[in-house]
BAFI-3210 file (N, C-alpha, C; in Angstrom, 3 decimals, decimal comma, padded with zeros to 6 digits):
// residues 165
n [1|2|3|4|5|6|7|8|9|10|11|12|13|14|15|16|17|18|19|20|21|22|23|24|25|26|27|28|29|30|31|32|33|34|35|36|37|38|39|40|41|42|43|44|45|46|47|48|49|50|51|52|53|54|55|56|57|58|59|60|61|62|63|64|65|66|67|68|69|70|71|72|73|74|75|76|77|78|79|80|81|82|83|84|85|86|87|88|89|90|91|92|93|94|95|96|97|98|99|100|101|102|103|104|105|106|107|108|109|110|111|112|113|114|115|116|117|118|119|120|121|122|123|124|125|126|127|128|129|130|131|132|133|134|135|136|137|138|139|140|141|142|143|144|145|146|147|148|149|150|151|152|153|154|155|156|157|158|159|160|161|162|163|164|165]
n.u [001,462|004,690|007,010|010,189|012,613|016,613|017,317|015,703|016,860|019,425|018,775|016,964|019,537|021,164|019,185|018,893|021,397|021,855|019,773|019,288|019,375|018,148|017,455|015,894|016,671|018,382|016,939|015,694|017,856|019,807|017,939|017,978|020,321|020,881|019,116|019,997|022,504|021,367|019,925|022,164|023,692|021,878|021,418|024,286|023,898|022,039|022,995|025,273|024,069|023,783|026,467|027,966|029,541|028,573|029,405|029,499|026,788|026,109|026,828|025,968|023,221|022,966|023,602|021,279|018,861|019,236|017,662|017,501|019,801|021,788|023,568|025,860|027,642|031,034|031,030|028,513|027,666|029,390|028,011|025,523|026,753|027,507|030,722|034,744|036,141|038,622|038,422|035,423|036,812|038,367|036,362|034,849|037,284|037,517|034,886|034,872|037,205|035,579|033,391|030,972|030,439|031,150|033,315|032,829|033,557|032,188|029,831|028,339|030,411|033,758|035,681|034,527|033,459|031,561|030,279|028,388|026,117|026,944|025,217|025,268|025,565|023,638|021,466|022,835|022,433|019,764|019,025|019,527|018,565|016,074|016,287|017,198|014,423|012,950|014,083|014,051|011,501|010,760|012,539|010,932|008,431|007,025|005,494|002,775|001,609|000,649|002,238|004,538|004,739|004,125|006,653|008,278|008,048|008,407|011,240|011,990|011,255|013,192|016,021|015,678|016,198|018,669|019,831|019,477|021,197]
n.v [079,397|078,203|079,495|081,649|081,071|079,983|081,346|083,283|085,029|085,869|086,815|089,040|090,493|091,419|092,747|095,227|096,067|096,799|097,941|098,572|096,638|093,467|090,904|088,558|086,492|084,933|084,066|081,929|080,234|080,155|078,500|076,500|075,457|075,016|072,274|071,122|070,401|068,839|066,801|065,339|064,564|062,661|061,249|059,501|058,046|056,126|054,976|053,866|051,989|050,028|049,562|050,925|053,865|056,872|057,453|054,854|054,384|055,962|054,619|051,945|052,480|054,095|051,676|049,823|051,171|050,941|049,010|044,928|043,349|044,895|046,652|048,748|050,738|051,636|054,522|055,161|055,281|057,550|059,168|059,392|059,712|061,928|062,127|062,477|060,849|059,491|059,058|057,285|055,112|054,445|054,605|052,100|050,139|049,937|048,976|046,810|045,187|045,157|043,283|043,974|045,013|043,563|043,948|043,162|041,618|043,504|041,517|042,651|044,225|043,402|044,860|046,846|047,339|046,302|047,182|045,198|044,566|042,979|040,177|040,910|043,311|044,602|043,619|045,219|047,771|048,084|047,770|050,226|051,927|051,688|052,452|054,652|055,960|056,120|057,540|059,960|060,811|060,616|063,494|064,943|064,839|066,716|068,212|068,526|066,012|067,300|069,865|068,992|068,078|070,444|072,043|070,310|070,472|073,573|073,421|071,810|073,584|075,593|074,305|073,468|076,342|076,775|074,251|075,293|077,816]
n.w [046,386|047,124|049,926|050,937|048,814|049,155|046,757|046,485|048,514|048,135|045,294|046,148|047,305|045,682|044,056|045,989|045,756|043,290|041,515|039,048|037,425|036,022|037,107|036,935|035,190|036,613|038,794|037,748|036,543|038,477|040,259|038,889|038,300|041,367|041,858|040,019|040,967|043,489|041,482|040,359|043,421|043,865|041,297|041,744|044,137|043,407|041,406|042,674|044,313|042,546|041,493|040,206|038,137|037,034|034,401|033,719|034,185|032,128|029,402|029,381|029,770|027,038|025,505|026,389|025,930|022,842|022,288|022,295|020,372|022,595|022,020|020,166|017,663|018,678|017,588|017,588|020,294|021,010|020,202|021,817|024,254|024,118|024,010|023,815|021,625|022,103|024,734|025,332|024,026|026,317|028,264|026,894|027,405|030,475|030,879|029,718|031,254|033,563|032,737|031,848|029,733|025,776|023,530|020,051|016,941|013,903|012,299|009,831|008,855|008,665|009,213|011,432|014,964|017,243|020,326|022,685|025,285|028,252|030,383|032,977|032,957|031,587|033,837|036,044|035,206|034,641|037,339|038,080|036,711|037,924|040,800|040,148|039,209|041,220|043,260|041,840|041,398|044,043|044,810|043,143|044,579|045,738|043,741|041,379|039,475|036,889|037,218|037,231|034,468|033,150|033,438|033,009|030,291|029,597|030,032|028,109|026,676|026,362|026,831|023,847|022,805|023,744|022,065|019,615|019,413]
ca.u [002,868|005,821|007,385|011,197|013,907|017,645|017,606|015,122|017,464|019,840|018,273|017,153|020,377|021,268|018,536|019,181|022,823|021,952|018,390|018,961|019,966|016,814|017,782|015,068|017,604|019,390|015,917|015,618|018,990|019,988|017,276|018,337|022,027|020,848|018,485|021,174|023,305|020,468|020,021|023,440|023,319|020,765|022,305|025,557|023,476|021,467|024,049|026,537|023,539|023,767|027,617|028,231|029,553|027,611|029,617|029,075|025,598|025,241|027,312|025,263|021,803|022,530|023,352|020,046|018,187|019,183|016,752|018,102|020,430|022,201|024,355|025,960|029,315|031,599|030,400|026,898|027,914|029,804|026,940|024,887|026,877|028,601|032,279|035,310|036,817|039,545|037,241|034,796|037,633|038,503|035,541|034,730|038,009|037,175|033,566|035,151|037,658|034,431|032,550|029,631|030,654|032,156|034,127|033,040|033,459|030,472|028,912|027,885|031,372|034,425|036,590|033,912|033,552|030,328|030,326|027,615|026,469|026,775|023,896|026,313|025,640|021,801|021,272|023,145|021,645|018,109|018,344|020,364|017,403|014,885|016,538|016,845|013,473|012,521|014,887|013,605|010,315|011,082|013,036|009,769|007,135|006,682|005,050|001,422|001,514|000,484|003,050|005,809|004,276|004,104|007,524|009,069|007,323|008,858|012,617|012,143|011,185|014,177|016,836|015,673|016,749|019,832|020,625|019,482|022,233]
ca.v [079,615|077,912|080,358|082,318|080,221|080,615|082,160|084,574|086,035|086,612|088,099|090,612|091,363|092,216|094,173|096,299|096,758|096,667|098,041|099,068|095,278|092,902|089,525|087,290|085,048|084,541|083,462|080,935|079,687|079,612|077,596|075,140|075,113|074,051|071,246|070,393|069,679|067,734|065,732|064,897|063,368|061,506|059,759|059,135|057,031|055,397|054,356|053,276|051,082|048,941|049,054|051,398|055,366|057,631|057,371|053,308|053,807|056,473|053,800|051,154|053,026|053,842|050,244|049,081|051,713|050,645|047,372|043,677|042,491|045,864|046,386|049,723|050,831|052,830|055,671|055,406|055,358|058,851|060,589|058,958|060,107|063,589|062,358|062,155|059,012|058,534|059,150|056,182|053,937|054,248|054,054|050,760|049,143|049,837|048,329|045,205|044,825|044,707|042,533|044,693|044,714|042,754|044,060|042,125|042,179|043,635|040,488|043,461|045,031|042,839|045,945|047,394|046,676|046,366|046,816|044,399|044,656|041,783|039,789|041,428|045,172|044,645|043,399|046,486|048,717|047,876|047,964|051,646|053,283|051,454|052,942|056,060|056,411|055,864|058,670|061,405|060,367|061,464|064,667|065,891|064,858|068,491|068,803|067,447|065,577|068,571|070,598|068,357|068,407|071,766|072,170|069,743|071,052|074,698|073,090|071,246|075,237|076,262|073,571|074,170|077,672|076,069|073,636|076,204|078,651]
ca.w [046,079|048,292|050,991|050,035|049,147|048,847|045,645|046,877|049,508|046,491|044,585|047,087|048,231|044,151|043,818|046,688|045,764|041,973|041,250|037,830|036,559|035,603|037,615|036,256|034,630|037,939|039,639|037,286|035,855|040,000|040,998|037,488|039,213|042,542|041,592|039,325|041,916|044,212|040,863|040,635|044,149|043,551|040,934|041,653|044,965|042,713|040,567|043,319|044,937|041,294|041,441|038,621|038,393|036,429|033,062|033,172|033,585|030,396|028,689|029,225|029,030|026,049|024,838|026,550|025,238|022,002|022,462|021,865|021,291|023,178|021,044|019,309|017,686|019,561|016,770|017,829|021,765|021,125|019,846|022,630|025,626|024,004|025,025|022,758|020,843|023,221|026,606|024,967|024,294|027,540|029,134|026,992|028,052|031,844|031,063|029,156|032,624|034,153|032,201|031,952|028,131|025,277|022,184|018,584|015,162|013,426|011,087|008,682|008,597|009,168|009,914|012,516|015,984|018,298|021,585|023,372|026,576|029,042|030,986|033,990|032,520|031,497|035,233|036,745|034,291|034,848|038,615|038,596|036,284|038,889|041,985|039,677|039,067|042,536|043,691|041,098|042,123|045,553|044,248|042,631|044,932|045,754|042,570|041,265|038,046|036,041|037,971|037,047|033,204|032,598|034,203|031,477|028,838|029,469|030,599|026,520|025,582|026,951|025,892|022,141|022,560|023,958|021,392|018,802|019,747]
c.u [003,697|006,602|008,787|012,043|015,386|018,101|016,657|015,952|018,922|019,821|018,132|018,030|020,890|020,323|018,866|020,349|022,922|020,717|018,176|019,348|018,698|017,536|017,025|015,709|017,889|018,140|015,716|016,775|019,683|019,582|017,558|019,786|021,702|019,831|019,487|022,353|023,205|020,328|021,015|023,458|022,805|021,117|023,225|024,807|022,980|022,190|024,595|025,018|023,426|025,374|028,492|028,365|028,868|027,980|029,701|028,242|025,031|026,033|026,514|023,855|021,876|022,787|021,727|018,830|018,014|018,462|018,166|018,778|021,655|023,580|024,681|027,378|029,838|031,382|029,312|027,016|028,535|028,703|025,747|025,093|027,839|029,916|033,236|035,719|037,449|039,023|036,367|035,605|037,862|037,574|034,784|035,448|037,648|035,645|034,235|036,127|036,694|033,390|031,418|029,489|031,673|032,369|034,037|033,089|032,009|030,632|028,555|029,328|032,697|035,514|035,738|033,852|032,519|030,471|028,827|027,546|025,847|025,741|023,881|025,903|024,346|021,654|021,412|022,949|020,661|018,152|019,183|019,284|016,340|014,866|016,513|015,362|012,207|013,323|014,332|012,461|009,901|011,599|011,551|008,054|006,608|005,655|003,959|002,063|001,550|001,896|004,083|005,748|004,444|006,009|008,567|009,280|007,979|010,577|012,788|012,233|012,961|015,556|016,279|016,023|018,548|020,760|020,087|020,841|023,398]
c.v [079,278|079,479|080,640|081,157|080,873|081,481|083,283|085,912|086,281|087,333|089,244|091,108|091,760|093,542|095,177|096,993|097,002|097,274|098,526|097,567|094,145|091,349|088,369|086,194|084,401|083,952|082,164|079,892|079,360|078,782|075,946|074,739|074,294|073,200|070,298|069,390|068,647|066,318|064,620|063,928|062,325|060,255|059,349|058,428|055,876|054,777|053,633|052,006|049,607|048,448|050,323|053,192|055,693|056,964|056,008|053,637|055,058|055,621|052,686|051,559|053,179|052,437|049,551|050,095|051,310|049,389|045,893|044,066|043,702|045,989|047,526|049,945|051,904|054,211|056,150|055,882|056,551|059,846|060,319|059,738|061,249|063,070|062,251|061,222|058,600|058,648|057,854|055,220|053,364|053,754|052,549|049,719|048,935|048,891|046,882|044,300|044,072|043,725|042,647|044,444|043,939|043,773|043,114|042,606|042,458|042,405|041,499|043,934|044,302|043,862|046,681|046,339|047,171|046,270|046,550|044,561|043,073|041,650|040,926|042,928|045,171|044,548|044,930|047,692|048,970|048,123|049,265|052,679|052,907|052,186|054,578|056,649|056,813|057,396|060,427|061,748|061,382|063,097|065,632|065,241|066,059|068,949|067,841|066,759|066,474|069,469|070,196|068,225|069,444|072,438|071,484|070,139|072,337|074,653|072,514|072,449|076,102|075,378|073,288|074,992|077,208|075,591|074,686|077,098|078,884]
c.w [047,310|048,886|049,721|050,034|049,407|047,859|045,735|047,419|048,369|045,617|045,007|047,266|046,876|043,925|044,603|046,262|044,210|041,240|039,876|037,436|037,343|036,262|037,950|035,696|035,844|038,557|039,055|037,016|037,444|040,823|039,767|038,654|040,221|042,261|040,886|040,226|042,804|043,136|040,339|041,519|044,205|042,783|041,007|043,473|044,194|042,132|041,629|044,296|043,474|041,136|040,576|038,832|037,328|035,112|032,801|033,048|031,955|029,422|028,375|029,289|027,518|025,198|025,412|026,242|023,934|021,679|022,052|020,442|022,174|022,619|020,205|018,715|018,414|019,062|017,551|019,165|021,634|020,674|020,734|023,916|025,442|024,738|023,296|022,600|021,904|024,343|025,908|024,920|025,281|028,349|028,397|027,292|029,596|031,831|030,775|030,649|033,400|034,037|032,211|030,166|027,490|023,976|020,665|017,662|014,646|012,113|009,568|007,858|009,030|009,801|011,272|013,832|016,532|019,619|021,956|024,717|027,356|029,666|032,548|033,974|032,604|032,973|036,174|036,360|034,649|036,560|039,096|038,271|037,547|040,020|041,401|039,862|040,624|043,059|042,961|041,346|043,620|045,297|043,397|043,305|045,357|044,552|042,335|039,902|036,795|035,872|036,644|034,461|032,305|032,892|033,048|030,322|029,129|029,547|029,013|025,639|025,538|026,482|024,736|021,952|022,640|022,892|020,292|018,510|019,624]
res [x|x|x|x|x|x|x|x|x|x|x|x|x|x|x|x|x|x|x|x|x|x|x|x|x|x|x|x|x|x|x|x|x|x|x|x|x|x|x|x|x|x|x|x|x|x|x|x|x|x|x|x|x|x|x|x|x|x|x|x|x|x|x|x|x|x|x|x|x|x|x|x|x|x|x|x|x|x|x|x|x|x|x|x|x|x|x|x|x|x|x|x|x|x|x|x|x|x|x|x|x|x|x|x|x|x|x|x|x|x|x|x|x|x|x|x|x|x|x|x|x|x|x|x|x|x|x|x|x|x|x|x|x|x|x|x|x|x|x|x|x|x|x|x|x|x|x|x|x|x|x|x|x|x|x|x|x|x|x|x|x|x|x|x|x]
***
């Protein structure tokens, strides 16, 4: 077992001043916060070494998630990256500025519109998750394989209760 951390000396100083109140949540849900925050960092480097702030690259993940030809409607892209209509608009005009993405008519739907993502976006996409993955990598080498396994697997137990709720 690793030595005390910061959320150790926390806790202690609750309990002492609190000893009737159960602060098991706080050991856990404190140490979620501050990782949260390290993971944050992390990507908002990662990202800015591709070009791109966070909410380009969950814009364009999820278009290149969506496989060839990358390609979703602005519908699909709101239930992708939880934002509202007019925050997506927005953030696909700033992409189209950019020429990360294009704006077309859907072929299926002459009233719908597809947003596509550029050769420009795929490129800076692909080398933001690479530097990502490299970075999280690092962020959980502390942990074995297993570790990091079992660790997922209880963080998936835990956001189901979440989205349950």
């Amino acid at each position: 077992m690793a030595g005390s951390d910061e959320v150790d000396g926390i806790v202690e100083a609750w309990q002492r001043e609190r000893p009737e109140l159960d602060f098991t949540p706080l050991q856990v849900l404190s140490r979620v916060n501050r990782l949260a925050k390290q993971l944050e960092r992390a990507r908002r480097a990662s990202f800015a070494t591709a070009g791109l702030e966070s909410w380009e690259f969950d814009v364009l993940a999820a278009l290149r998630r969506s496989g060839a030809p990358y390609e979703l409607s602005p519908k699909a892209l709101l239930q992708a990256t939880y934002v509202t209509s007019g925050t997506m608009s927005n953030r696909i005009d700033r992409l189209v500025e950019r020429s990360l993405v294009e704006r077309r008519i859907d072929p299926r739907d002459g009233r719908g519109v597809l947003v596509s993502m550029t050769e420009a976006g795929r490129e800076r996409v692909d080398a933001a998750i690479e530097r990502l993955l490299v970075a999280e990598t690092e962020l959980l080498d502390g942990l074995s394989r297993g570790d990091q396994e079992r660790v997922a697997a209880l963080l998936r137990k835990l956001s189901h209760s979440f989205d349950s709720a």
